[in-house]
VOKOLBA-163774 format. One record per residue (C-alpha): x, y, z; residue in three letters; residue number from 0. Coordinates in nm, 4 decimals, decimal comma, always signed. Layout:
# residues N
x	y	z	rest	nr
X	Y	Z	ALA	NUM
...
This chain:
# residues 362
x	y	z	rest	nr
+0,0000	+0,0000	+0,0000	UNK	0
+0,2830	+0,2482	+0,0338	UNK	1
+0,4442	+0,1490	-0,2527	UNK	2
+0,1346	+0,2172	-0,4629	UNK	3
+0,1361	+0,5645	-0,2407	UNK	4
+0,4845	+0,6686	-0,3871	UNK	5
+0,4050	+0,5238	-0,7204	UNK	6
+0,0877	+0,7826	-0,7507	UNK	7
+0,3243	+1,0735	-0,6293	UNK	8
+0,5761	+0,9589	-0,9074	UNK	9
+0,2857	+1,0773	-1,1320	UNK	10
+0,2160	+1,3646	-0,9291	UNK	11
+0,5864	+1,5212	-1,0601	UNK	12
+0,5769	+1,3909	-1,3201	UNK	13
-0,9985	+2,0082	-3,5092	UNK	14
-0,9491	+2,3546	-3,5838	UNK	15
-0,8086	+2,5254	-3,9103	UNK	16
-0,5026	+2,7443	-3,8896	UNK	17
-0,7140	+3,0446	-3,9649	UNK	18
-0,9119	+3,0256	-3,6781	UNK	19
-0,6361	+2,9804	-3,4135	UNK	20
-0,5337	+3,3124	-3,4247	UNK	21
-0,8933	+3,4137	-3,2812	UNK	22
-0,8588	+3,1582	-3,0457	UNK	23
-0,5031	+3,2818	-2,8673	UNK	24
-0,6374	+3,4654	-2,6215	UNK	25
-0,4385	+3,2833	-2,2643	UNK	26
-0,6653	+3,3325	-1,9360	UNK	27
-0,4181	+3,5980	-1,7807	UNK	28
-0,7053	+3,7159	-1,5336	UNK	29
-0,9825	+3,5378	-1,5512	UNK	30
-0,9634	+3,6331	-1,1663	UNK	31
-1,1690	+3,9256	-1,3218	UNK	32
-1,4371	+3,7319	-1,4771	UNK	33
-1,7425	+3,6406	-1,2622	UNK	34
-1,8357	+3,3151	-1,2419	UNK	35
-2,1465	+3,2371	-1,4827	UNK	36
-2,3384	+2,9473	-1,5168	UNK	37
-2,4524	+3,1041	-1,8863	UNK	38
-2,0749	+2,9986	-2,0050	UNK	39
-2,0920	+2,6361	-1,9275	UNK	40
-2,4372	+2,6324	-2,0975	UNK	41
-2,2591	+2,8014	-2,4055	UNK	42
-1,9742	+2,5784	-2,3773	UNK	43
-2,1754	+2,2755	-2,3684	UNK	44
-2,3968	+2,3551	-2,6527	UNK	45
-2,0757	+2,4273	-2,8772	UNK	46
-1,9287	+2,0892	-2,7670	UNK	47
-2,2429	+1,8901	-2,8768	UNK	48
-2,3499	+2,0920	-3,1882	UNK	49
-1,9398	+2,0671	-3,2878	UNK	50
-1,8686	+1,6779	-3,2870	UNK	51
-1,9854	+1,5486	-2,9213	UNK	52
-1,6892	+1,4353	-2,9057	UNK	53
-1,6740	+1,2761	-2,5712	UNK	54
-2,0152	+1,0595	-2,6387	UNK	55
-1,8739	+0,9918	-2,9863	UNK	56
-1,6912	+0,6031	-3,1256	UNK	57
-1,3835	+0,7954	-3,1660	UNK	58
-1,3571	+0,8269	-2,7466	UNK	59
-1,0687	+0,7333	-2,6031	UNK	60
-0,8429	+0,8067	-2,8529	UNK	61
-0,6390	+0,5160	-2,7816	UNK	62
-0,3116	+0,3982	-2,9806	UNK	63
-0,1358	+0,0607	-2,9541	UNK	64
+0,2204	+0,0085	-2,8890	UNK	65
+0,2584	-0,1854	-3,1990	UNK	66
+0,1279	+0,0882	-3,4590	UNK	67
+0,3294	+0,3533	-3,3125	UNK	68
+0,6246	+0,1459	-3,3716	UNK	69
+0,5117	+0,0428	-3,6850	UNK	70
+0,4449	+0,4053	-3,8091	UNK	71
+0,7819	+0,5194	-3,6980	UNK	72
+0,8928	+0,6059	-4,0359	UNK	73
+0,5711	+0,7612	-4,1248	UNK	74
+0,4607	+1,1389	-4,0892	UNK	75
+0,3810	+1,0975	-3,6880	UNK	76
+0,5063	+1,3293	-3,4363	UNK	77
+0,5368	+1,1193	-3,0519	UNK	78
+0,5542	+1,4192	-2,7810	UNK	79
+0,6660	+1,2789	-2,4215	UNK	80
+0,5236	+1,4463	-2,1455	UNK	81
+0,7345	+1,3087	-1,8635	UNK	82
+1,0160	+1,4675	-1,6820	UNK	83
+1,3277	+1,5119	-1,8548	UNK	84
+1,5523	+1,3238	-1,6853	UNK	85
+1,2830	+1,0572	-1,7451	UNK	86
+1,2985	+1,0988	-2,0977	UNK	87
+1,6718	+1,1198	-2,1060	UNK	88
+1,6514	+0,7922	-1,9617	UNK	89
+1,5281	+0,6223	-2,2381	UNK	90
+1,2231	+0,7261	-2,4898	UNK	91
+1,0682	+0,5935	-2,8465	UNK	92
+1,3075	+0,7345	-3,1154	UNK	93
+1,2399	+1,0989	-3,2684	UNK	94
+0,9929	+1,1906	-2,9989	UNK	95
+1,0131	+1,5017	-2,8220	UNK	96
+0,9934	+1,6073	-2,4522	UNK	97
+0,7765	+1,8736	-2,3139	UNK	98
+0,5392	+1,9308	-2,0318	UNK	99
+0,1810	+1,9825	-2,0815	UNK	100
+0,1748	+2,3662	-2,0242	UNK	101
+0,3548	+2,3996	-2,3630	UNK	102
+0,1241	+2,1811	-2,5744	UNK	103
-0,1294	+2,4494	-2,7045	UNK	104
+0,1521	+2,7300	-2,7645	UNK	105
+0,3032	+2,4322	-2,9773	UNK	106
+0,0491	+2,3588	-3,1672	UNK	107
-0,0239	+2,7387	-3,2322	UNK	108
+0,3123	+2,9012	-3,2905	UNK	109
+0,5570	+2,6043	-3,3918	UNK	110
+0,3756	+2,3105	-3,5704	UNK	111
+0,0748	+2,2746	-3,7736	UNK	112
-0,0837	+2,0218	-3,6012	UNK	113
-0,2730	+1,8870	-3,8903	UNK	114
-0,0227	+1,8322	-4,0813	UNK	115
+0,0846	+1,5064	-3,9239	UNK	116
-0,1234	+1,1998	-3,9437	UNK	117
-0,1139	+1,1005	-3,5947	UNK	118
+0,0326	+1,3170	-3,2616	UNK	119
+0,0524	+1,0398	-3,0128	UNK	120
+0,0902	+1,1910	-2,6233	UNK	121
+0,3264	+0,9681	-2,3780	UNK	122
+0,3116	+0,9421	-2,0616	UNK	123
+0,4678	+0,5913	-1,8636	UNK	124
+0,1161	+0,4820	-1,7519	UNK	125
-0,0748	+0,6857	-2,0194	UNK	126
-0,3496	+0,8757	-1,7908	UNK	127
-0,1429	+1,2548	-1,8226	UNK	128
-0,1627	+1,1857	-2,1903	UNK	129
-0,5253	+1,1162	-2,2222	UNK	130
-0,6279	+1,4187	-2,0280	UNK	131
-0,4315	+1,5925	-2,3103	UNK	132
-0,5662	+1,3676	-2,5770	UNK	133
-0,8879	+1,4869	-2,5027	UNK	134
-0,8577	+1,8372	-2,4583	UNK	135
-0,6889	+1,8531	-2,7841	UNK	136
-0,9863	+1,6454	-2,9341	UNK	137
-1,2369	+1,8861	-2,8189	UNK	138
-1,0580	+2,1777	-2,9806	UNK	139
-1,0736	+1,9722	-3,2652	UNK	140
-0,7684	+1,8134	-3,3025	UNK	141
-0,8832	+1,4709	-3,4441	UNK	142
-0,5263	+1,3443	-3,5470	UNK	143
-0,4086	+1,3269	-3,1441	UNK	144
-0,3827	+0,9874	-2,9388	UNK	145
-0,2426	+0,8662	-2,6368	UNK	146
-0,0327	+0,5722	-2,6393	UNK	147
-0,2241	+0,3001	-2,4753	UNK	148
-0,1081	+0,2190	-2,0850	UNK	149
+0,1691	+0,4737	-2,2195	UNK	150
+0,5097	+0,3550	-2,2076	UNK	151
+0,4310	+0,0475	-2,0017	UNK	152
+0,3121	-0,1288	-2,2737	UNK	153
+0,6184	-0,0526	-2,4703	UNK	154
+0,9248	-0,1526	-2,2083	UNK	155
+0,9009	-0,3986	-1,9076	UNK	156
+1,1069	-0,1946	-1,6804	UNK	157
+0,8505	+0,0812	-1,7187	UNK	158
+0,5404	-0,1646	-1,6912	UNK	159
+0,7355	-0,2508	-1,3173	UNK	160
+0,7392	+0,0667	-1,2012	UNK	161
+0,3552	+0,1577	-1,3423	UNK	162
+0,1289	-0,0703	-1,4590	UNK	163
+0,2990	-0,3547	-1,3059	UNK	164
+0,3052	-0,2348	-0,9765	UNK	165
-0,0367	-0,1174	-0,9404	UNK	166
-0,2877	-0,3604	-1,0352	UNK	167
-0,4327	-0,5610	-0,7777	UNK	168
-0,7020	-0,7461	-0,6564	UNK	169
-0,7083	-0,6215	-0,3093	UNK	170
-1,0792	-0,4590	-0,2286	UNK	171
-1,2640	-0,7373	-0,4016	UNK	172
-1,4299	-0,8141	-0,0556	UNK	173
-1,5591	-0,4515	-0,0451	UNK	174
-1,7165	-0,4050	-0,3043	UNK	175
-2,1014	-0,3007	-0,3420	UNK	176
-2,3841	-0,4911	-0,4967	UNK	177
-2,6404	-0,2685	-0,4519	UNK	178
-2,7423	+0,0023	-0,7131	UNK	179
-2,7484	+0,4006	-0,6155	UNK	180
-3,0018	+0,6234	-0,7747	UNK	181
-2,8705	+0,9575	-0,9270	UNK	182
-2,9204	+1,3218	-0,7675	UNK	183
-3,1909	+1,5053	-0,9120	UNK	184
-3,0907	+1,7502	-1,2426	UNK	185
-2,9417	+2,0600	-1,1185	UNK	186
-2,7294	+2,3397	-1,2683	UNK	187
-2,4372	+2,3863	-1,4559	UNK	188
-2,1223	+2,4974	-1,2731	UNK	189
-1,9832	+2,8696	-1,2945	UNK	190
-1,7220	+2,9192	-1,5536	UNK	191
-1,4718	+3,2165	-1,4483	UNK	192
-1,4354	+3,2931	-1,8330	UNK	193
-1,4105	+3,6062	-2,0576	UNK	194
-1,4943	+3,5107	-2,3618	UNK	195
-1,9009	+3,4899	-2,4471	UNK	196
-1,9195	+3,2056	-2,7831	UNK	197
-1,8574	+2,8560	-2,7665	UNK	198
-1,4916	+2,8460	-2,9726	UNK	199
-1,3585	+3,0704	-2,7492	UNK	200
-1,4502	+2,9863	-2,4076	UNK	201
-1,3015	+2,6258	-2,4835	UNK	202
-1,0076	+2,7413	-2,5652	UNK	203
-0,9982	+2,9505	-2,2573	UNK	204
-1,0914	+2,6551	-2,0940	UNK	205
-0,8540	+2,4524	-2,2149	UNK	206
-0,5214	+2,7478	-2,1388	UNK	207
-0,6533	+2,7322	-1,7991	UNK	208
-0,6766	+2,3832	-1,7122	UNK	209
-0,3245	+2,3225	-1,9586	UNK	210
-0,1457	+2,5899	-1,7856	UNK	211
-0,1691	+2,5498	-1,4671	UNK	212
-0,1164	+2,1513	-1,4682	UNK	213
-0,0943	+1,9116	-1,2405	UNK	214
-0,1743	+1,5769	-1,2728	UNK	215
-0,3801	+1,5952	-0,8897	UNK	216
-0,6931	+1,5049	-1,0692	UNK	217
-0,5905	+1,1014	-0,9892	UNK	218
-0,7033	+0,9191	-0,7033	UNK	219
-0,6024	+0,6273	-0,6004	UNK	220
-0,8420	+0,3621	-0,5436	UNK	221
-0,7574	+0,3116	-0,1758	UNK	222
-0,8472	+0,6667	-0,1002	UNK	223
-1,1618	+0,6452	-0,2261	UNK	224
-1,2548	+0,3198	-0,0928	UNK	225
-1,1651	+0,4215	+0,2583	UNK	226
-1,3183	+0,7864	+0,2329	UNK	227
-1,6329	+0,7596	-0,0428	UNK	228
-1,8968	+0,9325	+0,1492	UNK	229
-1,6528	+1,2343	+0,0691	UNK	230
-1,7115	+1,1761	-0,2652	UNK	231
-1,9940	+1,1601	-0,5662	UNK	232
-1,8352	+0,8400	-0,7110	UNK	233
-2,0105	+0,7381	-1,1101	UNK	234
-1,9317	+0,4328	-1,2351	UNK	235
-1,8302	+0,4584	-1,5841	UNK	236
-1,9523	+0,1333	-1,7386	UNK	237
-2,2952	-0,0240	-1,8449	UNK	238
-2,5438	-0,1047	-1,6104	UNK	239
-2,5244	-0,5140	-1,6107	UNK	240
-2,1366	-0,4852	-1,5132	UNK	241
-2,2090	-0,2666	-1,2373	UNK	242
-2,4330	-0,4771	-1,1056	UNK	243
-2,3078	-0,7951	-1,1679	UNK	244
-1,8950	-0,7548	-1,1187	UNK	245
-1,9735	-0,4549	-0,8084	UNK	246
-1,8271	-0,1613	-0,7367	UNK	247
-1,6926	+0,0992	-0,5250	UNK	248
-1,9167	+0,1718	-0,2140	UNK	249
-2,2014	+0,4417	-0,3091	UNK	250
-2,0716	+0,4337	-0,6600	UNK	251
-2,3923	+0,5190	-0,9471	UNK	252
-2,3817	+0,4065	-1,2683	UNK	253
-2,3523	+0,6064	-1,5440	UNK	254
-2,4174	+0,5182	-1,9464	UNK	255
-2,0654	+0,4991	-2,1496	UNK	256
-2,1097	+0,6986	-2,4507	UNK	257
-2,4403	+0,8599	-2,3323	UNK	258
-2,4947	+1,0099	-1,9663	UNK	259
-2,3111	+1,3438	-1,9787	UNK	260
-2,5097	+1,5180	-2,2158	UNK	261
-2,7251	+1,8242	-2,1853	UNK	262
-3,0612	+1,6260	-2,2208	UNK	263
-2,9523	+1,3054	-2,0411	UNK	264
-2,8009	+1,2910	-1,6867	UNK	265
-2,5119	+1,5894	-1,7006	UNK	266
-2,6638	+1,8214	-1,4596	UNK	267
-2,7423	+1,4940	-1,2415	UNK	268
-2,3643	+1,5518	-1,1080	UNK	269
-2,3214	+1,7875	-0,7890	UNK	270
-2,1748	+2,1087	-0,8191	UNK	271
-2,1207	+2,1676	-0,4397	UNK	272
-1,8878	+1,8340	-0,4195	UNK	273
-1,5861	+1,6364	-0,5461	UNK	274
-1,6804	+1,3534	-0,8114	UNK	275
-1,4795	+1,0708	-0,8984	UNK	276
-1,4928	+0,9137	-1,2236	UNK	277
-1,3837	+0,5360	-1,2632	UNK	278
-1,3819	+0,2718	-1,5703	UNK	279
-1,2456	-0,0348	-1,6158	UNK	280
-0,8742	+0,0837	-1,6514	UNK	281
-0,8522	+0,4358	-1,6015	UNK	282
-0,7781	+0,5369	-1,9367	UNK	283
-1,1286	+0,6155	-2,0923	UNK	284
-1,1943	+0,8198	-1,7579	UNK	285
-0,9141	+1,0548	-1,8361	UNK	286
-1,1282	+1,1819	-2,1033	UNK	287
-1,3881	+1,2124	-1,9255	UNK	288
-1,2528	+1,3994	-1,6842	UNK	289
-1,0852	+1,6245	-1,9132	UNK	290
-1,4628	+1,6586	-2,0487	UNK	291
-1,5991	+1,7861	-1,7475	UNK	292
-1,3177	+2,0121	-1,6156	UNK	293
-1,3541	+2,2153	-1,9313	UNK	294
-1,7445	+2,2311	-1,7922	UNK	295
-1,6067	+2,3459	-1,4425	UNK	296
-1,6510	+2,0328	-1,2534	UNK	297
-1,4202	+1,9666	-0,9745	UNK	298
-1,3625	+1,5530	-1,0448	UNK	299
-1,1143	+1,3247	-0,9998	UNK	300
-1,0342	+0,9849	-1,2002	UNK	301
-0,9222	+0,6949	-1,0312	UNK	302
-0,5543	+0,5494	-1,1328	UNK	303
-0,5496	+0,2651	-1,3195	UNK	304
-0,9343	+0,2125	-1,2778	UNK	305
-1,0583	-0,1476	-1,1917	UNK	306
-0,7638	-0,2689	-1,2949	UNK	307
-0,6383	-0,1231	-0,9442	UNK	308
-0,8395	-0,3091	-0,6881	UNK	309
-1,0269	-0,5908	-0,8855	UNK	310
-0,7594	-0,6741	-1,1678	UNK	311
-0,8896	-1,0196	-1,1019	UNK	312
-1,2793	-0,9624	-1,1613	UNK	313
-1,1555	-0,7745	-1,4651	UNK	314
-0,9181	-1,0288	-1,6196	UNK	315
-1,2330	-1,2709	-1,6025	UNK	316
-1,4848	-1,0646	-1,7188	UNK	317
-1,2739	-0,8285	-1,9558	UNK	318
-1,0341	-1,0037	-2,0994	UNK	319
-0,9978	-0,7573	-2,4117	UNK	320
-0,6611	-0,6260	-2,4063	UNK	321
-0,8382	-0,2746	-2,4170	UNK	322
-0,9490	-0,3001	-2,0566	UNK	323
-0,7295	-0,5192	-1,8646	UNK	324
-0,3401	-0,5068	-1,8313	UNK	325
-0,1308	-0,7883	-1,8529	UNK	326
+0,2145	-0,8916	-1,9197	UNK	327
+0,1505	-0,9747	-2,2664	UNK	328
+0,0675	-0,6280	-2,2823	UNK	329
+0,3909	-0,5069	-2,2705	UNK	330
+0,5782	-0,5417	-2,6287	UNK	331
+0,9652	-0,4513	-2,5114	UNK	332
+1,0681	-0,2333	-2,8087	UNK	333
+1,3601	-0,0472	-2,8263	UNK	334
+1,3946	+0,3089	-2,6474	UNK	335
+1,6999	+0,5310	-2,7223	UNK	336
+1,8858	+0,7325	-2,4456	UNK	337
+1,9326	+1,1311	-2,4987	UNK	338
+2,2172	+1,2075	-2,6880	UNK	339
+2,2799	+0,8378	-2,8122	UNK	340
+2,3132	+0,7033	-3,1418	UNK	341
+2,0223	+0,4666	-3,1670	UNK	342
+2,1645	+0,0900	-3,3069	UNK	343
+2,0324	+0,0154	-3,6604	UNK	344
+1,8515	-0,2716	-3,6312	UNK	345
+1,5904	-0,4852	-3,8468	UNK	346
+1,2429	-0,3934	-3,7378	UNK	347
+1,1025	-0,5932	-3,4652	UNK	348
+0,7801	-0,8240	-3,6399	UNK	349
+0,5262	-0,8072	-3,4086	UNK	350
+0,1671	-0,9329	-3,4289	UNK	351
-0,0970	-0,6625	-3,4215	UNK	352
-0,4424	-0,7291	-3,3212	UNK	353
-0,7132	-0,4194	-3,3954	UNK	354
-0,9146	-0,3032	-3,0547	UNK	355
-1,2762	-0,1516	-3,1849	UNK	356
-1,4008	+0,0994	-2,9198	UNK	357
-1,6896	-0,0080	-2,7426	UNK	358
-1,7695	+0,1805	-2,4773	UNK	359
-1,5322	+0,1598	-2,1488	UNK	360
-1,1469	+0,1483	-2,1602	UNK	361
């Protein structure tokens, strides 16, 4: 248990046309100014849904294998590594490039043009950072950007040990809750602290604030909420048989993949006067939820590694696709280079690929 502790604190420290971008660089200097208005999030909502719906969409999560980011290395991809540096020096996929989240927007304004690459692929060593920016991205409309599935544990074992490996468990299996939770009654919005008054804009204000000031304290880990969830508003991110039949976290309420956090389904069922935590089966899909309803002005959390991190059994059972349940065989050991080292030339690894459709969940 205090291993998993210091593991979570590792990760503690650690589209759009052109045209329009230059409308959109406005950066939320002093938004201390703005009052809070429930109007925005209403605005900002309607512009998500009438401009893709992203988040209750097939293309959600925006998930990439290990094996077709290797396989595309020679293609036109750019791979962007959000860890720390020394992390990166340590060893990182060849030609990708390190910088934090804060940077990413400026990046994609003033330096690149985003859509000019077929695939931007965020990396983080358990994936979650890089989902959260996945999906903000997406919802600017940034269709081309991914996260690397379970990040760069699924690409080297040493990184799986110190991740992935070392935080799935089966540990709270015998507290688990059977019984289903109704939902609050619809309620309001939150208050978005915003400047801007259409839909375009106030995302991307949105999305400066929540980018810029980044830290990856949204996670939870699944002992924390397990010991303390009358503190929290806890939905369960998966469809209503599993929840009943596999269990869940104490209190937890279920909530439809693909479907619930619209305007005219169960959105405004969520408090605004109280923390929520979002889980799924591994975390990943969460992130983007999350991401989803920060940009609305929720305060939420996601839970680290999802099921996977305190009924990995249940969910090796029950969800044996390698979308929602980490193994060993997950992890695909191909090469990283060190910073400043001349990478070996070597024939390219053959490795079996298997597609993963996107059905709802991780």
């Amino acid at each position: 248990m205090f291993i998993r502790n210091i593991l979570l604190k590792l990760i503690v420290l650690t589209g759009l046309p052109l045209v329009m971008l230059a409308a959109c660089d406005r950066k939320a200097t002093d938004t201390e100014q703005a009052a809070p208005s429930a109007q925005k999030s209403a605005i900002l909502l309607d512009w998500l849904e009438a401009n893709g719906n992203y988040i209750h969409g097939n293309a959600v999560p925006a998930l990439i294998d290990a094996t077709d980011v290797y396989a595309m290395s020679n293609q036109n991809i750019l791979v962007i590594d959000f860890r720390l540096p020394e992390q990166y020096d340590e060893g990182h996929i060849e030609h990708s490039i390190n910088m934090r989240p804060p940077q990413v927007l400026d990046y994609f304004k003033n330096t690149i043009d985003p859509k000019s690459f077929e695939k931007i692929v965020f990396v983080t060593s358990n994936g979650f950072v890089a989902g959260y920016v996945a999906a903000i991205t997406r919802m600017l409309g940034f269709d081309n950007t991914y996260a690397l599935r379970f990040g760069l544990s699924s690409w080297d074992k040493s990184i799986a040990e110190n991740f992935w490996l070392a935080n799935i468990n089966s540990d709270f299996v015998d507290k688990l809750d059977f019984a289903p939770h109704p939902k609050n009654n619809p309620g309001n919005l939150p208050a978005l602290a915003v400047k801007a008054n259409n839909g375009l804009e106030i995302a991307w204000e949105r999305a400066n604030q929540l980018l810029e000031n980044f830290t990856p304290e949204y996670l939870v880990t699944a002992e924390e909420v397990f010991d303390n969830h009358e503190n929290y508003y806890i939905a369960n991110y998966w469809p209503e048989d599993k929840y009943l039949k596999n269990g869940h976290i104490p209190g937890a309420i279920q909530y439809q993949p693909k479907h619930s956090f619209q305007k005219n389904t169960d959105l405004t069922t969520l408090p605004t006067d109280k923390t929520i935590v979002v889980y799924c089966y591994s975390g990943q899909h969460s992130n983007f939820i999350v991401a989803y309803l920060h940009l609305l002005g929720y305060d939420v959390r996601s839970v680290a590694y999802g099921a996977n991190g305190f009924i990995h059994q249940i969910m090796a059972e029950t969800e044996a696709s390698p979308s929602r349940t980490f193994t060993k065989e997950q992890i695909k050991n191909l090469p990283l280079v060190k910073s400043g080292e001349t990478p070996a030339v070597e024939k390219m690894i053959e490795i079996p690929t298997e597609t993963i459709k996107v059905a709802g969940g991780c």
